[in-house]
Structure formats: structure tokens, C-alpha cells
C-alpha positions in Angstrom: 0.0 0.0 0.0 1.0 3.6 -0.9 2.0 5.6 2.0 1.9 9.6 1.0 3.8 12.3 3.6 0.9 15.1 4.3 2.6 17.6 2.2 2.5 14.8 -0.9 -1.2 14.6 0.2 -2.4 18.1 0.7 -0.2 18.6 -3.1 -1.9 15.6 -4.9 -5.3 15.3 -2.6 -7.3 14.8 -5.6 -5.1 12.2 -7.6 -4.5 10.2 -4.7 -8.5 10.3 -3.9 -9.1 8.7 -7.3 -6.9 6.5 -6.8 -8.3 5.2 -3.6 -11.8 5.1 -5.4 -10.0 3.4 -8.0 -8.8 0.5 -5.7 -5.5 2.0 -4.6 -5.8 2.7 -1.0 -3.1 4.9 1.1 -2.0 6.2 3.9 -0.9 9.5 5.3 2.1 9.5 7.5 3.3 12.4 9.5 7.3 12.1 10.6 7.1 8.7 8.7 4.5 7.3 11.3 1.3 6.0 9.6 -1.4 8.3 10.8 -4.6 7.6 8.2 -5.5 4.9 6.4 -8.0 6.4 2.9 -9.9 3.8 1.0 -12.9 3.9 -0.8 -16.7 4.0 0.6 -18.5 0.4 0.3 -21.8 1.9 0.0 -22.9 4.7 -2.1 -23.4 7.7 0.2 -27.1 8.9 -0.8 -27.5 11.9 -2.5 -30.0 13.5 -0.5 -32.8 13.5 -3.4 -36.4 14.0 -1.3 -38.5 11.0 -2.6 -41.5 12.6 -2.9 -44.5 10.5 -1.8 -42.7 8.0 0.1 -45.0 8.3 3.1 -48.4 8.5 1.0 -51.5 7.4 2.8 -49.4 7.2 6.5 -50.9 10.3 7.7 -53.5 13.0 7.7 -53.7 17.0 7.6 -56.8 17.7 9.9 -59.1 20.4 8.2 -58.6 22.7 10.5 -55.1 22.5 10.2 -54.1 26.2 9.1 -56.2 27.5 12.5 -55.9 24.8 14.7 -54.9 26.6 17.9 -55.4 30.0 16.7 -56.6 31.6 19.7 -54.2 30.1 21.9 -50.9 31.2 19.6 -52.7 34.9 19.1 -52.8 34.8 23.1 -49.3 34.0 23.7 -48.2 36.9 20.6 -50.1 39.4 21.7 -51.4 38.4 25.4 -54.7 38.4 26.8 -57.5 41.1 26.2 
């Protein structure tokens, strides 16, 4: 396995990255002692895309839902009168 110096690593950050994605893992050493080990993810990382739907039919929105509480909220805004 490769073993980088962190100046080599901060310099070539990005070819040693695709590398490790590649299947050439390294490590960073500091003073010549081992310090990090980089190798690629095993699982995709998700991309954070919203799936829209996904909880369709698991809840319900009460009609009353944009003045449930009203006088109570109104009350603590603009206190009692």
C-alpha cells in the first residue's frame, strides 16, 4: 500500500482520492509514522434527493389545520384582552 507524507497529500489530494476510489488505498504519514488509512466507501453515500410520496397514505392533515390553535398562539403573541 501507498504511504503519501501530508505535504505529498495536501499537493496531490485529488489524484490520490481517485486513486483510492479506483482501488489503490493509502496512507498519510506524518514524521514517517502512519497516521490515516484512505480507502474507498462500500456503499454509495445517498445523494440526499427527497423522494417525494414515500409516506403517502401514513398520515393525515386535519381540516382545520391552518387555524388549529389559533386563539391560543394569538394569546401568547399578543397576550390576553
Amino acid at each position: 500500500m501507498k504511504t503519501v507524507n501530508i505535504h505529498e497529500a495536501k499537493t496531490h489530494l485529488s489524484r490520490l482520492i481517485e486513486g483510492a476510489v479506483n482501488g489503490e488505498p493509502f496512507v498519510i504519514a506524518k514524521a514517517g509514522k502512519p497516521m490515516v488509512k484512505v480507502v474507498p466507501i462500500e456503499e454509495p453515500v445517498q445523494s440526499g434527493k427527497r423522494r417525494l410520496g414515500f409516506m403517502e397514505g401514513e398520515m393525515t392533515i386535519p381540516d382545520d389545520f391552518d387555524t388549529f390553535a389559533q386563539d391560543e398562539i394569538e394569546k401568547l403573541f399578543y397576550g390576553e384582552e
